[in-house]
N, C-alpha and C positions, 0 to 999 in steps of 0.2 A: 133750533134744538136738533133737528135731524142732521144740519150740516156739522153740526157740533158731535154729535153721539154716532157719525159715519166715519167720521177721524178716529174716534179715539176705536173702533170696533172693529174695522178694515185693519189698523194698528194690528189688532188680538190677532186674526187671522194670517199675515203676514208673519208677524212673531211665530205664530203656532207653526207654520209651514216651513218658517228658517228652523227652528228650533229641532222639528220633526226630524227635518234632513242631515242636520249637522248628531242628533241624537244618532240615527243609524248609521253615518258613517264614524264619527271617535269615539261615542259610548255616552252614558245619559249625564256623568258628572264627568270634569268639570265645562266642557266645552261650550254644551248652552247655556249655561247659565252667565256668561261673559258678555250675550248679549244684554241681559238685566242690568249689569254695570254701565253699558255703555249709554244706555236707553234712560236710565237714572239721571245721570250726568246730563246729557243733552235735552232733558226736561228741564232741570236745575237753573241751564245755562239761559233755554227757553224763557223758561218764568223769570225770572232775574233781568233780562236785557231787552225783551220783547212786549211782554205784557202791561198794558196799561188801566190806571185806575178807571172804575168803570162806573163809583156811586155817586157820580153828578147826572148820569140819565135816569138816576134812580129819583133823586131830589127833584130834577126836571119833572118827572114824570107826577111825583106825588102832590104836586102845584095844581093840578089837572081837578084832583078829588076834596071837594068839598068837607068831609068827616078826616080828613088827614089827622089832623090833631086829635082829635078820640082815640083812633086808631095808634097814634104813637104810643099809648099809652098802655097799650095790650104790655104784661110781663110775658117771660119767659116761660112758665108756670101756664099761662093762660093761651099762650101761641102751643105749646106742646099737644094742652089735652083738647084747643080744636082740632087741630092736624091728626091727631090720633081718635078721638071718637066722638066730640061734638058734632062739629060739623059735616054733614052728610057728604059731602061731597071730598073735601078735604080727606073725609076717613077712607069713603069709597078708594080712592088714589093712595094711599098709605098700604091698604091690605093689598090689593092688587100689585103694587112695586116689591113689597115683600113677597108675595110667594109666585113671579115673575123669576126673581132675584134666587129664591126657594130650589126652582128646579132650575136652575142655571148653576147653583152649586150643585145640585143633583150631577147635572150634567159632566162637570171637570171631574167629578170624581169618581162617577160609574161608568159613564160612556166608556172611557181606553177597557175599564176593566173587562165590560161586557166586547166589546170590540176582540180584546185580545181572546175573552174565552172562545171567540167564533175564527180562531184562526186568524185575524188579520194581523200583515206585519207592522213594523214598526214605521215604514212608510205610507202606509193605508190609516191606522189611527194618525200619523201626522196628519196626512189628509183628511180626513173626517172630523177631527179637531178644528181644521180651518175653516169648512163648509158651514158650519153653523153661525160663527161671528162673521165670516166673510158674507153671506147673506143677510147677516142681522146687519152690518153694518152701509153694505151699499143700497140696502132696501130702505134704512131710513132716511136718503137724500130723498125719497118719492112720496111718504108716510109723514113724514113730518110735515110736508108742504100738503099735502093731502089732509090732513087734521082741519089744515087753515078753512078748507074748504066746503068740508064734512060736517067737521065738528068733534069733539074729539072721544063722547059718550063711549059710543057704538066701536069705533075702530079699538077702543080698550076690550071691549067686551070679547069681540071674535077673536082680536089678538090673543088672550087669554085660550082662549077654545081652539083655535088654531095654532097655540103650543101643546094641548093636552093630545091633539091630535098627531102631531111628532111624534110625540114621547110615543103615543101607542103605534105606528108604524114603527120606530125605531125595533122595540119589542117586538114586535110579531117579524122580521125581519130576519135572514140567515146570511145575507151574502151582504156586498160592498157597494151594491146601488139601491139596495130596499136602504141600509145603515144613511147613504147620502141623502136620497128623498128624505127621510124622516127628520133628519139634522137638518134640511133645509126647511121643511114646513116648519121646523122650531123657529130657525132663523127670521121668516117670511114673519111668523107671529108674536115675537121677541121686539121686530121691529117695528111693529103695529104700534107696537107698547108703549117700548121706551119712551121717545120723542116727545109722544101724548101724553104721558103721565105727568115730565115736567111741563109742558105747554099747558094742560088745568091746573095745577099749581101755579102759574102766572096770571092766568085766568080771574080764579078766584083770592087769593092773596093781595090783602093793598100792598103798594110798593113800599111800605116804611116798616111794614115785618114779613116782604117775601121773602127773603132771604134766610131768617130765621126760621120759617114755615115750611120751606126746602130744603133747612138742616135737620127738622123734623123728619120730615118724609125722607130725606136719604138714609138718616138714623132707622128708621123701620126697614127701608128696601134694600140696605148692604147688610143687616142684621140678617136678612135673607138668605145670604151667601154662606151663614154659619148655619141658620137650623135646616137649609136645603142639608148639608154638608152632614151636620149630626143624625139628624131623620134619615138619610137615604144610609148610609152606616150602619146603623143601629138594623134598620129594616132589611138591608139588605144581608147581613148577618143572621136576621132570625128568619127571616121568609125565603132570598133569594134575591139577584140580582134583577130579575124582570118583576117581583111581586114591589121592590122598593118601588122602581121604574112608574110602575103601576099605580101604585098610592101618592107616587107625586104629580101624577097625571091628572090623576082625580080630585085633588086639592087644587090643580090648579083649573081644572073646568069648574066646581064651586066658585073658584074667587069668580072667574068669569060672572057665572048667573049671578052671586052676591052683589057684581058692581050694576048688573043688567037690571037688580032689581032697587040697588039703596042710590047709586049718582042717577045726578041731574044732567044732563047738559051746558056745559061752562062757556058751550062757544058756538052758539046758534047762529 
């Protein structure tokens, strides 16, 4: 999982930093957006010529558990509302991916704002854009393999508190290296996350509705991406771009204590 969500995050920061560059020198339309085309296509071509079927390790694997066939028989109805509020652990990872996911759309759509109201150009928000997926992303090659290790409770938890903690250095911040620390402690604590959240959901999920159980949980945690998106809007309109800032910091130290205090331990 870490090796997997380093790709695709190292990806976003690369992107953001081409993007940046080619923005300040021909202008914001249409130039960067050309690399989205190309990046489209070379996924396409990717997935299409490279990728291979992967649910005979899934079948392998389900041979293993004696309740398999009980378990086949969960509906979709019945995988939804464990993954979302039965079960404690399952839900524990569901809320935490959402508002993870929450201040990460905070993030793409207030950072440049607040960035540019402090002066910085259009090369510096390039940069500050990249520091935070370029740290989320190369921190989860050590985080992910680190979970194995740990366990993966506790690394969600701080992760969680050590994004709320970004957020408030970002804010109390004026210049271009308080903005970077704070982007990076998001990153550092983004990538605590990530990784672990789907590694408990393999954890806990039999293999004949994981899959289903992690379209669950992505269903809540990219839903993330819009109410971070709408809430920080909405907030940041009626209070202020540091008060938005603020209150998604704070939601997100809750979900912290909430998983500190409702999950178990999935990988002792």
């Amino acid at each position: 999982m870490g090796l997997n969500e380093f790709a695709g995050y190292f990806a976003v920061a690369i992107s953001a930093l081409a993007t940046g560059w080619i923005a300040s020198h021909y202008g914001l339309r249409p130039a960067p957006f050309y690399l989205g085309i190309a990046f489209v296509v070379l996924g396409l071509g990717l997935s299409t010529f490279l990728v291979r079927e992967t649910q005979h390790h899934v079948a392998f694997e389900a041979k293993g558990y004696s309740s398999a066939t009980a378990f086949e028989k969960l509906s979709a109805k019945e995988i939804f509302w464990r993954t979302t509020i039965r079960d404690r652990n399952l839900s524990s990872i569901s809320q935490a991916g959402l508002v993870n996911n929450l201040n990460d759309g905070m993030a793409w759509g207030l950072f440049p704002l607040f960035f540019a109201a402090a002066e910085m150009n259009l090369s510096q928000i390039g940069i500050l854009a990249a520091v935070y997926p370029a740290t989320w992303g190369i921190a989860q090659l050590f985080t992910g393999a680190w979970s194995d290790h740990v366990g993966r409770k506790w690394l969600i938890v701080w992760g969680m508190w050590v994004q709320a903690i970004g957020i408030g250095v970002v804010i109390v911040s004026k210049a271009f290296w308080g903005f970077s620390a704070g982007a990076t402690l998001l990153g550092i604590g983004t990538a605590m996350v990530y990784p672990t959240l789907l590694a408990a959901i393999g954890d806990v999920a039999h293999p004949a509705w994981r899959a289903s159980s992690v379209g669950v949980y992505r269903f809540w945690r990219d839903l993330g991406y819009a109410f971070g998106a709408v809430l920080a809007g909405i907030a940041a309109d009626a209070f202020g771009l540091s008060s938005a800032m603020g209150l998604v910091a704070g939601l997100t130290f809750l979900s912290g204590a909430l998983t500190a205090i409702r999950m178990q331990e999935t990988h002792p």
